[in-house]
N, C-alpha and C positions, 0 to 999 in steps of 0.2 A: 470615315464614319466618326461621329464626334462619341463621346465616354457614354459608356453603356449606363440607361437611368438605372432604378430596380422595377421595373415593370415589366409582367408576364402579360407577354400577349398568347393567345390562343386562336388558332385559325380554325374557321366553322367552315368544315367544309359540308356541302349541299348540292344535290339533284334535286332542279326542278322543285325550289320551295323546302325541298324537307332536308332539315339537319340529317348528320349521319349521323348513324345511334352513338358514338363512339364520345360525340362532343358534351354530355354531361359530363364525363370521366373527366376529361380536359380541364372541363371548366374549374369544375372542384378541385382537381389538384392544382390548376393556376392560381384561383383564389387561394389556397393556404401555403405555397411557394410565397407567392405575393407579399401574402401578409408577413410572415417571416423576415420578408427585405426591406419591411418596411414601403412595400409598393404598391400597384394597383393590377388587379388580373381585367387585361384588354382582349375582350373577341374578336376579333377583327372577321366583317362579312364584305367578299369580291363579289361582284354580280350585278344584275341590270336591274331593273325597276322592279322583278318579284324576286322577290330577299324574304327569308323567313323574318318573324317579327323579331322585336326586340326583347318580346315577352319570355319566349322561350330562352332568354342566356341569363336569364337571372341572377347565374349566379357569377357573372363577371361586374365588377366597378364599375366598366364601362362600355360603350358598340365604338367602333371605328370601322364607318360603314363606305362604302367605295361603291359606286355606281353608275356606268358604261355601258352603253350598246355593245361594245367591243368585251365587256366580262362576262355577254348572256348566257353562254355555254363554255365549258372549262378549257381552258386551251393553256402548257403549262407554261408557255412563252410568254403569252398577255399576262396572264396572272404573275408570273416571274419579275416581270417589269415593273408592273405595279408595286404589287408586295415589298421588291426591294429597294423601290424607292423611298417607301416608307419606313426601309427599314436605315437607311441611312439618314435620313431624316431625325427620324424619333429612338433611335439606337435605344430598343428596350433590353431589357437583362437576359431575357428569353424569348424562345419563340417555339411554341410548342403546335407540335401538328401528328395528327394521325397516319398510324404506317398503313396508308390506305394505297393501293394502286395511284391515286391522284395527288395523296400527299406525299408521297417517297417521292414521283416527279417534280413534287414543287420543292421540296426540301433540298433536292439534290442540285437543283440548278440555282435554288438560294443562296447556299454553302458554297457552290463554285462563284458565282458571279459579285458575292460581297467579300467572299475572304473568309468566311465564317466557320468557326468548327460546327462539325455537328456531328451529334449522337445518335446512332442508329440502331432501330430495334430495343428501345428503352423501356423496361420495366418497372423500374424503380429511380423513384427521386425524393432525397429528401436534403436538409438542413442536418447538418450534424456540429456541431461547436462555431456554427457560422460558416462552413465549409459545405459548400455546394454538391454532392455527389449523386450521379447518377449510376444507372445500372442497364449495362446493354446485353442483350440476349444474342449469343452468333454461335456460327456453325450447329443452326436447326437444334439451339436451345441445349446443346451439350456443352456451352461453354460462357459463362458469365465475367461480364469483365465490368469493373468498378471505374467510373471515370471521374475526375473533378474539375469542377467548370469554374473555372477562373475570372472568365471575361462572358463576354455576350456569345451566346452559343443558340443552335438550332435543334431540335430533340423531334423526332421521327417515335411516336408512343405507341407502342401496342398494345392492341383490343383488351381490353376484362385487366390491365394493368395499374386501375385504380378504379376503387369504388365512387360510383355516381354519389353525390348528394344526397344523403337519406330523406330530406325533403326539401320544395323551394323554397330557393331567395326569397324572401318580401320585396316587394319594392320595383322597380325597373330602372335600368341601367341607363346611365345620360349614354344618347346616341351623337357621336359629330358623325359628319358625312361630307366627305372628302371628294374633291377632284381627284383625277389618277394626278399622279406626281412625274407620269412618265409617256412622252409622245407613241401613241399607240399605232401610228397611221403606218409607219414601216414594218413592221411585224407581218410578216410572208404565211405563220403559220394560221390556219383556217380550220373552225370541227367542220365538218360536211355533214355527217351524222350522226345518231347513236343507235347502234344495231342492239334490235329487244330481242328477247327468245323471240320464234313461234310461239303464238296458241297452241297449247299441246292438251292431252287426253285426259291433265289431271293436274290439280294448283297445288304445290307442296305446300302452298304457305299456310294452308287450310287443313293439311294431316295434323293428325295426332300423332300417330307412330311412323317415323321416317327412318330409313334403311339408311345410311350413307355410306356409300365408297369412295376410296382412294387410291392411289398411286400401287396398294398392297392387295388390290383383284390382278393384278398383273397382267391378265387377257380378257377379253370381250368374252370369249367362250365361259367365262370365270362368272360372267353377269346372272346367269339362272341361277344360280346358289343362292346370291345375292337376294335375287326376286321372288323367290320361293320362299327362303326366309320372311320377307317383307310380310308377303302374301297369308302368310302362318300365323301373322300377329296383328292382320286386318290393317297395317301398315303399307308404306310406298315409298318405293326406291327412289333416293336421290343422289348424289357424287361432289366432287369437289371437284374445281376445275381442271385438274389435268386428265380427268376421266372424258369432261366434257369437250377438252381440246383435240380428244386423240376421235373424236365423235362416237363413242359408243352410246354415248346417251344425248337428248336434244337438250339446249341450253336454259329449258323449262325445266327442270330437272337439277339444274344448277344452283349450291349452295354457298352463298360467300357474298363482299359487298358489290363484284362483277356479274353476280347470279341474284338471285333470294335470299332474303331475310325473312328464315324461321323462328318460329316456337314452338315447337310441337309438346307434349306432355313426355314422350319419351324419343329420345334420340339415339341410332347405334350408328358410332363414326368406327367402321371396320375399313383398316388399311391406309387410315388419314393421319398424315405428320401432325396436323394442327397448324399450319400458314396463320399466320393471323390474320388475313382477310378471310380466309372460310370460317374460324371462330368468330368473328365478330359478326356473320352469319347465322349462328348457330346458338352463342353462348348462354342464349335468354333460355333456352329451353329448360321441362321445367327438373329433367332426367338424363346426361348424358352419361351415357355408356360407352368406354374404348375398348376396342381390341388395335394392340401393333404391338409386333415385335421387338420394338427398338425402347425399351424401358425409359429412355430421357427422351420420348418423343415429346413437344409441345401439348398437344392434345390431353392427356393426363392432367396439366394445370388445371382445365377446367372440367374434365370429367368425376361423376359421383362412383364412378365406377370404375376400374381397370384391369386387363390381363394382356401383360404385355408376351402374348405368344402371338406364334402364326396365325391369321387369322381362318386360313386352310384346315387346324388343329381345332378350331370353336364352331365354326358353321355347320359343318356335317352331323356333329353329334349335336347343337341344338339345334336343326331342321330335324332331325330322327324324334329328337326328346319333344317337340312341340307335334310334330303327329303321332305318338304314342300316346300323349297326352288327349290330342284332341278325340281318338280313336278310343280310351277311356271314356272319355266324357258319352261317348255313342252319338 
């Protein structure tokens, strides 16, 4: 790879047309990385002929747009090819990508296949005396560790870890639009699919008041508490995904960027570590509420509210306290 410029690229990643919410964040902190280097904050969009515009990255300098029949649907092998092609090419300062289910696989085969460090689970990044330092979040956010980027590196960011833009760009960014840099025609792997929920009985994306469970209902038998609850605040039950993997609940019901993206007005995430795919799910809403016993769970970053007990220890006495209430009310 030839000397790293100073230019932040930023990867947009997209289903089907729509940015993941995550990429204003990106964008903003690559433009002011950027400019610190004296560089240019680069989007860079993979994909076939429907590619979000160019309108939406306003606030990067510039698109570095890549467009293939072979990019239509995400595969991390194709994309890996590509990406790194360019990334040996045009050897920018950074390459900043979301710690999404699809950007951890792209990141991670990045960082093997060019040689590249990369930081993972990053929350913080800034310029400090000229010195490059990041901030990685491990072992489920009990443990922060400071890293400093020397050379050209790869950074895996997590959800709500920088504020978007308070408002847009002016302007629209110069688009070039690239050939892949890399023979695609052997590449074996293939999507066949994309498995949606069911149609199911009810759209959380449309609640106001969402119930969420996690990893901390421990058994299915555990789930009427849960729903009773919900039920009490004219609310609906929804989970994170390893509720939805063990199947006690349908994958309609699913919160995170493998599930639904909420808003609701009030959210209670009972029994949820905080993954940062189910917060970046979640984070818009406009009231989160935690319960988890684990004090330095992730989940607290973003919540307006916390108590970090059992959540067995909260539900019983507020189901009791909300039908005592309603039973007032007559």
């Amino acid at each position: 790879m030839s000397a790293a410029s100073k230019d932040v690229w930023i990867y947009v990643e997209h289903l089907r047309g729509k940015v993941a919410g995550q990429t204003p964040e990106l964008l903003g902190k690559g433009r002011e990385i950027a400019a610190g280097l004296n560089g240019r904050a680069i989007a860079v969009q993979l994909g076939g002929k429907a590619q979000p515009p160019a309108e939406s990255l306003g606030a990067a300098d510039g698109v570095l747009r890549v467009e293939d029949a072979a990019l239509e649907e995400f595969v991390p092998e194709t994309y890996a090819a590509v990406l790194g092609g360019l990334l040996a090419e045009r050897a920018p300062r950074l390459l900043l990508v979301g710690a999404t289910s699809m950007g951890m696989d792209l990141a991670a085969l990045l960082s093997a296949q060019r040689q590249l460090p990369m930081v993972a689970n990053c929350q913080a990044l800034a310029l400090e005396d000229g010195r490059l330092i990041a901030t990685s979040r491990m072992c489920g956010g009990k443990l922060l560790c400071e890293v400093e980027i020397e050379d050209a590196a790869i950074l895996t960011v997590l959800a709500g870890a920088f504020p978007a833009p308070a408002a847009a760009v002016e302007g629209r960014p110069v688009v070039e639009t690239v050939t892949p840099p890399a023979a695609l025609e052997g590449i074996r792997t293939r999507m066949v699919r994309i498995i949606e929920p069911e149609p199911g009985d009810v759209d959380i994306t449309k609640a106001e008041v969402l119930v969420g469970i996690g990893r901390g209902i421990q058994r299915k038998e555990n789930l009427p508490l849960a729903e009773e609850l919900a039920g009490l605040l004219g609310g609906t039950l929804c989970a994170s995904r390893p509720v939805v993997d063990q199947g006690w609940l349908p994958m309609a019901r699913q919160v995170g960027l493998s599930g639904m993206v909420v808003r609701p007005k009030v959210y209670f995430a009972l029994g949820i570590s905080g993954a940062s795919e189910h917060v970046e799910g979640m984070k818009d809403s406009d009231l989160i509420i935690a319960v988890n016993s684990d004090p330095k769970a992730p989940i607290f970053d973003v919540a307006d509210y916390g108590a970090a007990v059992d959540l067995f220890e909260v539900l019983p006495v507020l189901v009791e306290a909300l039908k005592a209430a309603r039973a007032a009310a007559g």
